[in-house]
C-alpha positions as CSV (number, residue, x, y, z in Angstrom):
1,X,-10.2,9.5,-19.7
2,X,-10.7,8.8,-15.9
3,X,-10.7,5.4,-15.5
4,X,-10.3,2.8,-12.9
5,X,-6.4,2.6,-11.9
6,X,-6.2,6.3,-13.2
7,X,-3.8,8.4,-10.8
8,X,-3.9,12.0,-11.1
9,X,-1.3,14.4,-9.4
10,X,-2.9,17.4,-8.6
11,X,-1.7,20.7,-6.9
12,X,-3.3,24.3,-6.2
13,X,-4.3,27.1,-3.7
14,X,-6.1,27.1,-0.5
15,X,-8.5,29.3,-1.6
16,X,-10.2,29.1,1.4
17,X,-9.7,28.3,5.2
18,X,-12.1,29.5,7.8
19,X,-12.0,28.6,11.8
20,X,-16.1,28.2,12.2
21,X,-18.8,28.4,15.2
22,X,-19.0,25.1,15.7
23,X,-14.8,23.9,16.6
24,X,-14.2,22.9,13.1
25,X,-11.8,23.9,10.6
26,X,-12.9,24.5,6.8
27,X,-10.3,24.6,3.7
28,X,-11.8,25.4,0.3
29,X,-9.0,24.0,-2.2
30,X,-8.9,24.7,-6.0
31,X,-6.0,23.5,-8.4
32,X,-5.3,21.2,-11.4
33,X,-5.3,17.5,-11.3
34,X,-2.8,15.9,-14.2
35,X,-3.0,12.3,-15.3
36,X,-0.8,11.5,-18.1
37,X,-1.4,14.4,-20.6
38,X,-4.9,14.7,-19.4
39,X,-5.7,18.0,-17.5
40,X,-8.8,18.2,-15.1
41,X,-9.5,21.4,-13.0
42,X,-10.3,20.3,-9.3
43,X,-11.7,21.8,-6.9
44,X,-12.7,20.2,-3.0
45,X,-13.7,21.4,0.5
46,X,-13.1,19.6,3.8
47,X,-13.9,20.3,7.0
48,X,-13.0,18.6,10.4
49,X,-12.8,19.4,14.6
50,X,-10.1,21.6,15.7
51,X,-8.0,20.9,19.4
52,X,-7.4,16.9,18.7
53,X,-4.3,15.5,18.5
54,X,-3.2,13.1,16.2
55,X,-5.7,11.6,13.8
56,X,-9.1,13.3,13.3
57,X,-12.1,12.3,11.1
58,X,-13.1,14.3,8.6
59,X,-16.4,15.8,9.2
60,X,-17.3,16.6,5.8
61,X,-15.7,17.0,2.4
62,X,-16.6,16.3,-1.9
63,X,-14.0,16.9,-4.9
64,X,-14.8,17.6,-8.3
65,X,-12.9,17.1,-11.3
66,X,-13.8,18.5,-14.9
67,X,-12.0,18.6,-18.2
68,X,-14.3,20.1,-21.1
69,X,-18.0,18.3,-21.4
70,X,-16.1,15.0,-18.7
71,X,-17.1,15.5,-15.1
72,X,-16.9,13.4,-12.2
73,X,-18.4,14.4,-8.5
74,X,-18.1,12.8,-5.0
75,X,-18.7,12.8,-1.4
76,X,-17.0,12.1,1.5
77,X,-16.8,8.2,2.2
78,X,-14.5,8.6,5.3
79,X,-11.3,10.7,6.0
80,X,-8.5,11.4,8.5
81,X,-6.7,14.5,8.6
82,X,-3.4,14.8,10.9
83,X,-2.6,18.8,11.3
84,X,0.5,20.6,12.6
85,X,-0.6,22.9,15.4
86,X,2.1,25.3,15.0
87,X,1.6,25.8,11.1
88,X,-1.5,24.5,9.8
89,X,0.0,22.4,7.6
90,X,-2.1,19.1,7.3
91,X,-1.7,15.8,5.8
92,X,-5.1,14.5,4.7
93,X,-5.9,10.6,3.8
94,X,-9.7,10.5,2.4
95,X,-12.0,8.3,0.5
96,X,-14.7,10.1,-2.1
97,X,-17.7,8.1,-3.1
98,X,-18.1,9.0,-7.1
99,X,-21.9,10.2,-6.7
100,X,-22.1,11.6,-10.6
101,X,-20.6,11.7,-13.6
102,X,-20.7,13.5,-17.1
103,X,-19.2,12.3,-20.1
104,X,-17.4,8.6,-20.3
105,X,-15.5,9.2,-16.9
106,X,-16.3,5.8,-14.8
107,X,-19.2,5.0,-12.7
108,X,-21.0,6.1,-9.6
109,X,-20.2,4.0,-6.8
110,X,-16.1,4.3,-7.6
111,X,-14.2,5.7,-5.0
112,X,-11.4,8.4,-5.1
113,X,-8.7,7.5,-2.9
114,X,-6.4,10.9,-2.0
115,X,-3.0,11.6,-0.4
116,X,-2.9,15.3,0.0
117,X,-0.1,18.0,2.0
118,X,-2.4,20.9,2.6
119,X,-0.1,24.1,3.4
120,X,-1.2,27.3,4.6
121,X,-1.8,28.6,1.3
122,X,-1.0,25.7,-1.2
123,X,-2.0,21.8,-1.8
124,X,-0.5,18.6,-3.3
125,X,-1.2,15.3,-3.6
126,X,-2.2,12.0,-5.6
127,X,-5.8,11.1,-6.6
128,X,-6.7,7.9,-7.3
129,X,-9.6,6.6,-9.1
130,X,-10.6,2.8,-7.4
131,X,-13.2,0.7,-8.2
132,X,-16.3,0.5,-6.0
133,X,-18.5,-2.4,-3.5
């Protein structure tokens, strides 16, 4: 069960990464998330402005994690990505705001606090479930 001090290590494919219209750069990212012997899928998007330096907010981004009839969705809260202009590589810091959940799996209003190393083609990281305001 997902609960409040719960840290999942999760890992996967950018299944997505698209350059759009508007100057900003959208990865589509699908894996596992493991806490303890508990396995969740997990899928996320985020998106922020390309051409900055340094840190950059994210723009937009929600995860997902499911295991069986257990779900928990959220939203961005806020976000920083730093990327590496010569290979896309990005290290992303970002805050989810639970906004649902199915099964016993916490609360809306609990955050998701994430470490992630986004590759070209692959992701890793550390989830971590907080309690909200």
């Amino acid at each position: 069960m997902a609960s409040i001090g719960t840290r999942f290590e999760a890992q996967g494919e950018v299944s997505e990464r698209a350059e759009l219209l508007n100057g900003s750069l959208q990865l589509v990212l699908d894996g596992e998330a493991q806490a303890g012997d508990d396995s969740w899928l997990c899928a996320s998007s985020l998106s922020w402005r390309l051409g900055r330096s340094g840190e950059v907010a994210l723009n937009e981004g929600d995860l997902t994690l499911e295991a069986g009839e257990r779900e928990i969705a959220a939203v961005l809260l806020e976000g920083v990505a730093v990327a590496d202009p010569d290979t896309g590589a990005a290290s992303v810091r970002v805050t989810f705001t639970v906004d649902a959940v199915r099964g016993d799996v916490g609360a809306t209003g609990d955050r998701l606090a994430c470490d992630l190393e986004v590759g070209v083609d692959t992701w890793r990281g550390q989830i971590e479930v907080v309690p909200g305001d």
